[in-house]
C-alpha positions in Angstrom: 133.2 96.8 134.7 136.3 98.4 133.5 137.8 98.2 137.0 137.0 94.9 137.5 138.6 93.6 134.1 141.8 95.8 135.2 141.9 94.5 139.0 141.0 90.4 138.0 144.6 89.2 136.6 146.2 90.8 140.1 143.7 90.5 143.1 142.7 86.8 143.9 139.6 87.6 146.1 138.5 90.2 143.9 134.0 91.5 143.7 132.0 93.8 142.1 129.0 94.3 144.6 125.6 96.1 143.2 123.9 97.4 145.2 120.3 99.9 145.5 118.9 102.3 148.3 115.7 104.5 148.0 114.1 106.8 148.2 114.5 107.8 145.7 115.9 104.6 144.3 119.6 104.6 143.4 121.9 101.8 142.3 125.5 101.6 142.6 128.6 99.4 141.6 131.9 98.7 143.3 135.1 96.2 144.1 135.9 94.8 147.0 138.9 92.5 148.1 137.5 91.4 151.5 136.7 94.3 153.5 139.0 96.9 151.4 136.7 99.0 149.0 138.9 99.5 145.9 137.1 102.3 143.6 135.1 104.3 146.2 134.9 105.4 149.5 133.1 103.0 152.8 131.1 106.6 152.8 129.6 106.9 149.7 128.5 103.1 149.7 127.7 101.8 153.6 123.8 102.8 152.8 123.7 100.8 149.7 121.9 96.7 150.5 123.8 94.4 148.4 121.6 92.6 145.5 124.8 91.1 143.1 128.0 89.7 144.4 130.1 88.5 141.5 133.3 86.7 143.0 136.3 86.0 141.4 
């Protein structure tokens, strides 16, 4: 949430995705601007389905 707040003033087509994978269930968080992942790698979040999309 922190990156999002930080990002929001400067990116126009900013998200923060949630999304989950099991087993064993996981949930994760990131920001997007299109296809460009901004906090993570495409790696560590490509398994995850997408449950929340908050846009900007």
């Amino acid at each position: 949430m922190g990156g999002y707040l930080f990002f929001y003033p400067y990116i126009a087509s900013l998200e923060l995705l949630v999304g989950v994978k099991q087993p064993p269930f996981t949930a994760h968080a990131w920001l997007q601007s299109g296809d460009l992942i901004l906090n993570d790698a495409k790696r560590a979040v490509e398994d995850y389905s997408v449950i929340l999309r908050f846009e900007k």
